[in-house]
C-alpha positions, 0 to 999 in steps of 0.5 A: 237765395235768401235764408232766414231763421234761428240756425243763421243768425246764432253763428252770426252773433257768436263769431262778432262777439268772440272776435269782438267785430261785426259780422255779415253774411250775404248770398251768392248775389250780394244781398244780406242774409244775416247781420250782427250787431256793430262794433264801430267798425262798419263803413257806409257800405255796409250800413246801407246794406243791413237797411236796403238788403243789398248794395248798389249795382256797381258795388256787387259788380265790383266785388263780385269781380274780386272774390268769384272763384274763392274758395277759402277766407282772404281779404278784399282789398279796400275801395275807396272810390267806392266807399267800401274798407277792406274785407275779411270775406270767407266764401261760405260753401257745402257740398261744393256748393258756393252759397254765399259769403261771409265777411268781416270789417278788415281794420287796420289790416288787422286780421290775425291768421287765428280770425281768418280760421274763425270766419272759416269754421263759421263760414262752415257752419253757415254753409251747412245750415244754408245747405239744409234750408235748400233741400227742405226748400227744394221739397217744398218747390218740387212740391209746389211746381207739381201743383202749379203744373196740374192747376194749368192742365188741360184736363178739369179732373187734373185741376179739380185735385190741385185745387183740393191740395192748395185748400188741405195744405194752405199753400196760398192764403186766398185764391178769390182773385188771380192773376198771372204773369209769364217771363221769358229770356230773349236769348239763350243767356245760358246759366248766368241768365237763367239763374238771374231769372230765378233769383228775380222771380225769388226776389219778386216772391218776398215783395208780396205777403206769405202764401200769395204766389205759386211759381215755376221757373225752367231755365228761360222761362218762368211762370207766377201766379198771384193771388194778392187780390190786388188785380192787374194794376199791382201785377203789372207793378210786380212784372215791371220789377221782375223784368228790371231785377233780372236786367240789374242782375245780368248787368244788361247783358241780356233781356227778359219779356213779360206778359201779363193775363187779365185778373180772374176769379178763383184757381180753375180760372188759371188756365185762362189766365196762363192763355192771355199770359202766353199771349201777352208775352209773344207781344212783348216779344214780338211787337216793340209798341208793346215795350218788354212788359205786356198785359192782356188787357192793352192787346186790343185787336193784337189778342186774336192775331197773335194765335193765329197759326204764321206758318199756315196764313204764310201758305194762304194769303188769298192774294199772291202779291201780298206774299210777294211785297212781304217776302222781297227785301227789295220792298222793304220801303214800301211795306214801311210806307204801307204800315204807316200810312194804314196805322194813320188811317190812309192820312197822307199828310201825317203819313209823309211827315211820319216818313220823312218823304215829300206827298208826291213820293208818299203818291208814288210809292202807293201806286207802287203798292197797289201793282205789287199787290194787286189791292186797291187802297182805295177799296176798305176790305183791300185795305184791311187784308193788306193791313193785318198782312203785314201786323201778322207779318211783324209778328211771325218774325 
């Protein structure tokens, strides 16, 4: 959660020239918020962090390692492996809320009891302020996920007012061009995933001009529409950065999908857009050529399978053995052998290569195919129903 604004910085400012040191306040995930001017007292570190916003990974790692839990101003012994003096660090909380942290340059061990009560008065101070921006920023989030919800809806009449309220309250600057973008943890990951999740689609939101993104983010799932103008190539861009953030932030520990629509004209077009998007995610999720980001655009034939009902084609595929190849581990060499050798256009020599199997086993194994199926792989329908068998069988899990 990054704040910035007048009530921050003043408390900023007032403590480093009382106290004569340079004074930092970052949020619950490293990142600076706010920053005085420097009395000479600054390390690498912190340098690096008045210019990039945040540090290194395994900086935040670090330090995070040392001061969760805190709830009243102690010193961060230094590192000098990692560069890093020590740190006078004032957990900056409100309403027993942990919403940041605020930190000194620990010269010397110089810190007297009467600075260490300062940053704590300051730490107050902030945390109040910080607390304020939440709530005005959560009325405007309340407000803004009500409208994105209603732009989705099914219903025209539902849209056509969402629309009028984006127009009246200039809540985007340009809606011309849209595009949208779906992300979804892989895994439960609980509350340290989905709070990564929402920090990275914040993060994502100040990568792009004011007024050009709507959002909505439930726990495992987030939903982004971008109304840059840009088109698909910069969404991409923007889901790629999304997906990485969230991965540094969960120190890989657990994984997001995203997918990405086609670009499209003005905010009605957002339910077609959220459609490709759904699907485009259910690609990544589901088909590793795909990678973890997945655009509409590169779908292919993969656009229509992916909405076909798996549980329904599962009770009527039109032949028995199809049903019998897909369902028995036993087979589980011949549905690899299948799949290759129909992704490689029935190529038997690229196909053993691919498989790592001499041309006479490759034979074998086809002929084995053909009597558990009943299919001929020689026939071109019988190979198109076995080949979108088994992509529709990859896809259902």
């Amino acid at each position: 959660m990054a704040v910035h604004g007048d009530d921050i910085q003043p408390i900023v400012d007032a403590l480093a020239t009382r106290l004569g040191r340079s004074v930092a306040v970052d949020d619950p995930s490293i990142r600076l918020i706010a920053a005085s001017r420097h009395f000479g007292d600054e390390d690498a570190i912190r340098i690096r962090s008045v210019l990039d916003r945040e540090v290194p990974p395994n900086i935040q790692r670090w330090v995070l390692g040392q001061v969760a839990g805190w709830t009243r101003p102690g010193v961060l012994p230094a590192n000098e492996g990692l560069g890093l003096r020590a740190r006078v660090c004032a957990p900056v909380r409100c309403n027993g809320m942990h919403l940041g942290y605020l930190w000194l340059i620990d010269r010397d061990g110089e810190t007297a009891g009467a600075d260490l009560a300062a940053a704590g008065e300051a730490a107050d101070a902030v945390g109040l302020a910080l607390y304020r921006r939440m709530l005005v920023r959560e009325r405007e989030r309340s407000r803004e996920e009500a409208t994105l919800r209603l732009l989705l809806s099914p219903e025209a009449e539902d849209r056509r007012a969402a629309i009028d309220d984006v127009r009246d309250s200039r809540l985007v600057a340009d809606a011309s061009h849209v595009v949208l973008l779906i992300a979804e943890i892989e895994d439960d990951g609980g509350e340290e995933a989905a709070v990564a999740l929402e920090a990275a689609v914040d993060e994502l939101r100040r990568a792009v001009p004011p007024r050009s993104t709507l959002a909505l983010v439930q726990r495992r799932r987030a939903v982004v529409a971008l109304v840059t103008g840009s088109g698909e190539r910069r969404g991409l861009v923007l889901a790629e950065r999304l997906r990485s953030r969230f991965a540094e932030l969960t120190f890989r520990r657990h994984r997001c999908v995203v997918g990405l629509s086609g670009g499209h004209e003005g905010l009605d077009s957002l339910v077609t857009c959220h459609r490709e998007a759904s699907t485009a995610v259910r690609a990544a999720r589901f088909l590793p050529m795909f990678g973890q980001v997945a655009s509409w655009a590169a779908l292919g034939p993969f656009a229509l399978l992916l909405r076909v009902d798996f549980d329904e084609l599962a009770r009527e595929l039109p032949f028995p053995g199809l049903r019998e190849l897909l369902a028995d581990d036993r087979h589980a060499s011949l549905v690899a052998t299948a799949e290759e050798f129909l992704d490689r256009a029935g190529d038997v020599n690229a196909t053993a290569r691919a498989l790592h199997v001499h041309r006479t086993t490759l034979y074998h194994r086809l002929k084995r195919i053909e009597a558990v199926t009943g299919l001929s792989l020689q026939d071109g329908l019988d190979r198109l129903t076995l080949h979108l068998a088994l992509k529709l069988s990859a896809l259902s899990g």
